[in-house]
C-alpha positions in Angstrom: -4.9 8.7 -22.3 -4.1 5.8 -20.4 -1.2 6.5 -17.6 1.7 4.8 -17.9 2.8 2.0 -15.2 6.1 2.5 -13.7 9.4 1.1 -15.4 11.8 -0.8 -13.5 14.1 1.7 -12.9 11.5 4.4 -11.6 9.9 1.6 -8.9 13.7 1.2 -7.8 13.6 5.1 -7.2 10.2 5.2 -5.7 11.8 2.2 -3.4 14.8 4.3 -2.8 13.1 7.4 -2.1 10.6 5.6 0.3 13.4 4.3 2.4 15.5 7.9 2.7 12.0 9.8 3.5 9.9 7.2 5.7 9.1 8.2 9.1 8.7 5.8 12.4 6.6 3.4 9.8 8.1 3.6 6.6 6.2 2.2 3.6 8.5 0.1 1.3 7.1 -0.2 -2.2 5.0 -3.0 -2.0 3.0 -1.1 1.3 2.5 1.7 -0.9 0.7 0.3 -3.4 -1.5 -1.7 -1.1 -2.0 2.2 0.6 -2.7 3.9 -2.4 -4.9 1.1 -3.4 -6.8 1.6 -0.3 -7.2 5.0 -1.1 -8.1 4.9 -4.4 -10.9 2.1 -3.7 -12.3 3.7 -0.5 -15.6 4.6 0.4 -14.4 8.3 0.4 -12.1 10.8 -1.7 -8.7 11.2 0.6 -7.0 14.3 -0.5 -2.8 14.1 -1.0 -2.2 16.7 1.7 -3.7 14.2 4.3 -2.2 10.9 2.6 1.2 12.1 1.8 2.3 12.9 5.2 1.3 9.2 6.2 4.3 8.4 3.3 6.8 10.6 3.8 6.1 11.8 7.7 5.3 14.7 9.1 8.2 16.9 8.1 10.8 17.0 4.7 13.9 16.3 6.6 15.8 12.9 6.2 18.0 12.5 8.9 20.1 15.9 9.1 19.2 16.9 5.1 16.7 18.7 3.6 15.4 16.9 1.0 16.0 18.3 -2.0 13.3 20.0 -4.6 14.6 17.5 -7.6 14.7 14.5 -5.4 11.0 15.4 -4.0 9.4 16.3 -7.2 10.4 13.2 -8.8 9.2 11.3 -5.5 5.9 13.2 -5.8 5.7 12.2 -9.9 6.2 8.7 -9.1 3.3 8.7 -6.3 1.2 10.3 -8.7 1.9 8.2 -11.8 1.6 5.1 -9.6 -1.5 6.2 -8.1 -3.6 7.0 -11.7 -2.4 3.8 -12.9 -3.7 2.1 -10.4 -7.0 4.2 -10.4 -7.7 3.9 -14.1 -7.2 -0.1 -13.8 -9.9 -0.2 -10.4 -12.3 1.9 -12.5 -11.6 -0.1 -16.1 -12.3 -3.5 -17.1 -8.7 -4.6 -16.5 -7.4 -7.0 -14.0 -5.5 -5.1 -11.0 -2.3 -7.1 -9.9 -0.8 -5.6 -6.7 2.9 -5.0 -6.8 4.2 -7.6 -4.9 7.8 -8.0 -3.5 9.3 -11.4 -3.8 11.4 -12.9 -1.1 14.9 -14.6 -1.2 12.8 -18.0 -2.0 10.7 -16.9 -4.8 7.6 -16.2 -2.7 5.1 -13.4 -3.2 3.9 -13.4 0.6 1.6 -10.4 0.1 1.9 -9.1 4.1 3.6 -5.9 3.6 0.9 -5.1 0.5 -2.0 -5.9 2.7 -0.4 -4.1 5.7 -0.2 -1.0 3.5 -3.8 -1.3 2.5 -5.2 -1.4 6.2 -2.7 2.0 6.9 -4.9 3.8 3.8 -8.4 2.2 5.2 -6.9 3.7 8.5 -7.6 7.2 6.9 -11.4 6.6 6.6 -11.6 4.4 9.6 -15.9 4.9 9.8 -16.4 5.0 6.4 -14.9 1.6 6.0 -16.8 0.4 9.0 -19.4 0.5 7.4 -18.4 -2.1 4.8 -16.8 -4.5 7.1 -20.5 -4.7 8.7 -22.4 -5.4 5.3 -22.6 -9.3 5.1 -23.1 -9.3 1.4 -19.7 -6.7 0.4 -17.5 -7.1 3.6 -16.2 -10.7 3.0 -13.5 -9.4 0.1 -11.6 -7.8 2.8 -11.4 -10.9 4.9 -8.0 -12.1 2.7 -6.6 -8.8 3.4 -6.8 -8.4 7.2 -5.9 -12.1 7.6 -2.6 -10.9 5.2 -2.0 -8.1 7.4 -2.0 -10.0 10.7 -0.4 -13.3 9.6 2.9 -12.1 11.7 1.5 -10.0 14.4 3.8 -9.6 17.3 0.4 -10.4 19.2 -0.7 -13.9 18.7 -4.2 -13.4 19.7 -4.0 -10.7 16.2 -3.0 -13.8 13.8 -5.9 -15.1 11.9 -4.1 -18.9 11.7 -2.0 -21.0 14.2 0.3 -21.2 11.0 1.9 -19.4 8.8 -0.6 -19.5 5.9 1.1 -22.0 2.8 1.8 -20.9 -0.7 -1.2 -22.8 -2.1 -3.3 -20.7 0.2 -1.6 -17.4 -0.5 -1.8 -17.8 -4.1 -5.7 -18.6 -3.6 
């Protein structure tokens, strides 16, 4: 049985929930898909007990409250449900399309997506060394890196003097 993608309403509460449990670097939804499509893709099976604390942080509180068994259950469901939807699309014939947030303009800028897919390579750091040295496989993740450091605080980190344009992005 196919999984179902999530509606509207359940991304907004995935998005809501990721803002109330983030820790010091709090995924909004767009980073988690990237993440989980990081994971799902890898070289190697990550386990949710080691990827969910990277989501949610190392503990269950929010501030001074305790999250809530409803509140996380559902959380957990939508992770879940997001992340077999996005498994059974790598491992099918179908065309993956990230889940992209659009800014005030109208632009998908993609940062935040590939930002979130470098934290879940993070996870398997050597494994995906090993891909990022093979000449003939390593060039997809060229896009994703130059994505991820298009802003960096660091300019020596940012793969282009300028920002890159929409024709680009959309390339």
């Amino acid at each position: 049985m196919k999984p179902e993608p999530l509606t509207d309403e359940e991304c907004d509460r995935l998005s809501s929930a990721l803002e109330r449990f983030g820790d010091k670097r709090p995924m909004n939804l767009e980073q988690l898909d990237g993440f989980l499509a990081a994971l799902v893709c890898g070289p190697e099976i990550v386990l949710p007990s080691e990827y969910l604390p990277q989501i949610w942080g190392d503990d269950l509180v929010s501030g001074d409250r305790l999250i809530t068994r409803p509140i996380f259950q559902d959380f957990l469901s939508l992770i879940f449900r997001h992340w077999n939807v996005i498994a059974d699309t790598l491992h099918s014939d179908d065309v993956y399309l990230p889940l992209l947030l659009e800014d005030e303009n109208g632009t998908f800028h993609a940062n935040d997506w590939a930002s979130g897919f470098l934290r879940g390579m993070d996870l398997r750091r050597d494994q995906w060394a090993d891909l990022l040295g093979d000449e003939q496989h390593g060039g997809w993740l060229v896009p994703i890196f130059a994505l991820a450091h298009e802003n960096d605080p660091d300019p020596t980190m940012r793969p282009y003097s300028e920002p890159i344009d929409a024709e680009r992005r959309r390339n």
